[in-house]
N, C-alpha and C positions, 0 to 999 in steps of 0.2 A: 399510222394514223393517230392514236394514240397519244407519241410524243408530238404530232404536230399542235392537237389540241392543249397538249398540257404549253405547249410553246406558246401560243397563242394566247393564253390565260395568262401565262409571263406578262407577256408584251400588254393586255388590258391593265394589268396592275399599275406597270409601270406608266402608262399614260396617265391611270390615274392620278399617282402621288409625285408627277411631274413638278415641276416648278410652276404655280400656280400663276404667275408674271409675268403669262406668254404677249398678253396684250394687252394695253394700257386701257385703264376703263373712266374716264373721265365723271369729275362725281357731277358733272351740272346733267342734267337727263336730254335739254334740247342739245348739248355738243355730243352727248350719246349719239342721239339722233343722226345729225347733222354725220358724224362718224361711220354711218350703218347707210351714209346717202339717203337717208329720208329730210325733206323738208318743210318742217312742221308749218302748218300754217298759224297765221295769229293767236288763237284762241283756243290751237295745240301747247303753244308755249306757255300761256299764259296755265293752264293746266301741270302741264313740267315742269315748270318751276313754281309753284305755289307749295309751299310751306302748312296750308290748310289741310288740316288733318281728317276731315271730311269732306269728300268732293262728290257732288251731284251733277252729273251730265244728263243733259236733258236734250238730243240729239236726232235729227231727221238720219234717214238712210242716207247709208253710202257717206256718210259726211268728215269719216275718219276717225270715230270713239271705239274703235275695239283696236283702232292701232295705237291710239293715248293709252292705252290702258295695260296694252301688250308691254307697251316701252317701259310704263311704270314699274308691272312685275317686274320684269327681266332685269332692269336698272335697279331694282334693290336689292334682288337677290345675286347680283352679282357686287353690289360695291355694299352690304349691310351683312359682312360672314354670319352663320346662324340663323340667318334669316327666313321666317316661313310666307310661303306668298298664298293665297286660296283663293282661288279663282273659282267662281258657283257661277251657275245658268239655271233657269226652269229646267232645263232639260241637259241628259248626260254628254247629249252631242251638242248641244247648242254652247260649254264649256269647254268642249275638245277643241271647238272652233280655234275660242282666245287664246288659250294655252296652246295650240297650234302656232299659231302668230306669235308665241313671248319664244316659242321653242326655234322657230324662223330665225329670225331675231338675234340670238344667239348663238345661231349657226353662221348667222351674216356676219358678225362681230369676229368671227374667225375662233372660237373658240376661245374665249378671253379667258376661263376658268376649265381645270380637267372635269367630266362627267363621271362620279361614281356610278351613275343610275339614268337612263335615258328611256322614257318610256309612250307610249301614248297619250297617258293623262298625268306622265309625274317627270319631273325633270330634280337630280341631287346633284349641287357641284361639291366642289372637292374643298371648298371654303366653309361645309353646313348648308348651305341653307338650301332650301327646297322649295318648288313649284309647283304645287298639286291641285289639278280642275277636277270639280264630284259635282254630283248635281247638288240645286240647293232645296236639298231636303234632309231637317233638322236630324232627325237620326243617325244619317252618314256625314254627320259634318261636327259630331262629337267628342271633345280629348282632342281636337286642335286648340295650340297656341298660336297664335296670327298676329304678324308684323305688319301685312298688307291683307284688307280684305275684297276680293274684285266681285263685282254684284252685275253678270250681264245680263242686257233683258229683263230687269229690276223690276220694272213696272208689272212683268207677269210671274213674279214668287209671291207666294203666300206669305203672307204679314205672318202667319206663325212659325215659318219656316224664317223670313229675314231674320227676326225678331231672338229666334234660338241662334242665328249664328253669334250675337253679339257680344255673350260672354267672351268666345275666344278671344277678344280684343283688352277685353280685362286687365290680364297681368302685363299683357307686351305695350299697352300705349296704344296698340294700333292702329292703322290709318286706313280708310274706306273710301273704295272710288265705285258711286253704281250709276250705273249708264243703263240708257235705256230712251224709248221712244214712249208717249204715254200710252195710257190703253184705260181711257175713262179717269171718270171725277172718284178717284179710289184707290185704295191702298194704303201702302207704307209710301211709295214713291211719289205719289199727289201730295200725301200728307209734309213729307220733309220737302217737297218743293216750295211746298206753296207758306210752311209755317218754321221759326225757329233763323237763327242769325250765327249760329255757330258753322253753317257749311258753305262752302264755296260751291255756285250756283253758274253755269254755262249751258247756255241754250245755242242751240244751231239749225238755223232751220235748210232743211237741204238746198235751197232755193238763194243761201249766201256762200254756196260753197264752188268756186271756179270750175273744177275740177266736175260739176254737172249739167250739163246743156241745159238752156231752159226748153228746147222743144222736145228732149228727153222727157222732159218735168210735165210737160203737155200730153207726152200720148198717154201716160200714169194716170192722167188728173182726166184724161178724157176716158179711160177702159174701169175706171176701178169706184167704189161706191165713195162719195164725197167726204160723208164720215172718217170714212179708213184713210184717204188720203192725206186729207187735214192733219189729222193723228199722226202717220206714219212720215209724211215728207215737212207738215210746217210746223209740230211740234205740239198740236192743239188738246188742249184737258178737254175731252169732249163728254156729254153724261152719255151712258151706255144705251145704247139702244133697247128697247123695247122693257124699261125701268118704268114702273107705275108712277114715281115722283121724279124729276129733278132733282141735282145735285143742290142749285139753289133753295127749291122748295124745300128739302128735309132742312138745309141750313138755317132757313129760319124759322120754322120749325121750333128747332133745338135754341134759337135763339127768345125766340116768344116763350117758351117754357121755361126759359130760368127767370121770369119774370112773374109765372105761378105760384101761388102759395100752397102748397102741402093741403089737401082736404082732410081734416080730422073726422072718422065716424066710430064714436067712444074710445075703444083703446088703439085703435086700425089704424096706422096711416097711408092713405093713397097718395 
């Protein structure tokens, strides 16, 4: 029994430090695709092949942003050797998900690179680089360097939590893709949507995507609170419910007040 395991640990080694050249990995990401039999729709490609070193998905359900984004992992860590991917979510399993899908994926491809390390939430090829899903919460997401940074469910991480993952992108250049459906006039992901000209900006509302019935789209909009639907299937900034002001209101607000002069009482200023 014995030598079978120590046979056995043979035969891992060797798979590992195979010839890593088992299968051609094309470096354009939609002929990836297209390779793996997936076929991207418009506004898939237009994401795959953008050059835009910040990308903001802004995405109804079901419309196909956790498989853009699987593809992006997987596609860099397999044609970028050394490469580190991080995949974060609100939550530990809501990141297993994606990194489920980048790990799919790879499987579909046939094994293009050997696997040192294959795991639930971490995938090593045998070219460096690594795929690793953690939730995004700043603590466990510290002493990464980051090539690719994957943000699912954006709109529900904490602005302190996005906010710390940012160094890791520092030294490497890094490139950030955060998807997500909105969830109110707030945050980090309202705020880069709605302000700044440096990101690449893709909204999809479920309602232009083939691949969902509209009378699907109908029993949703007929069972579920109007609010939440807006939000979840058309993509809508809505203000939060049960907020004493509007989004609008505080905005002007802050707007009328920088038009205030400073009150002087002796040496005080208010």
């Amino acid at each position: 029994m014995a030598r079978v395991q120590t046979l056995l640990r043979e035969v891992e080694k060797l798979e590992a430090y195979r010839d890593t050249d088992v299968r051609h990995v094309p470096e354009d990401p939609v002929e990836f695709a297209l390779q793996l039999g997936i076929t991207p729709d418009r506004w898939q490609e237009e994401v795959l092949r953008s050059s835009a070193p910040r990308k903001i998905l802004c995405c109804g359900r079901q419309t196909g942003k956790s498989t853009v984004a699987a593809i992006l992992g997987i596609h860099k860590a397999l044609t970028k050797p050394g490469s580190t991917v991080l995949v974060v979510a609100p939550g530990e399993r809501q990141a297993k998900l994606l990194f489920s899908k980048a790990a799919a994926l790879y499987r579909r491809a046939g094994y293009p690179l050997s696997a040192h390390s294959e795991r639930r939430t971490g995938l090593e090829l045998s070219n460096g680089s690594i795929i690793e899903a953690l939730p995004a919460v700043e603590r466990t997401t510290r002493g990464y360097s980051v090539d690719l940074l994957v943000v699912d469910e954006a709109a529900g991480v904490l602005d302190y939590d996005y906010f710390g993952l940012l160094p890791a992108l520092i030294a490497t250049r890094g490139e950030q893709v955060l998807l997500s459906t909105p969830r109110g006039k707030r945050g980090f992901f309202h705020e880069l949507w709605h302000g700044g000209d440096d990101w690449l900006r893709v909204m999809v509302r479920s309602d232009e995507v083939d691949r969902i019935r509209a009378e699907d789209l109908e029993v949703f909009k007929q069972t579920m609170p109007e609010a939440f639907f807006r939000q979840e299937f058309y993509c809508e900034f809505l203000d939060t419910e049960g907020g004493l002001f509007g989004y609008g209101d505080i905005e002007n607000a802050v707007a009328a007040g920088r038009d205030v002069e400073a009150l002087n009482l002796e040496e005080d200023e208010w």
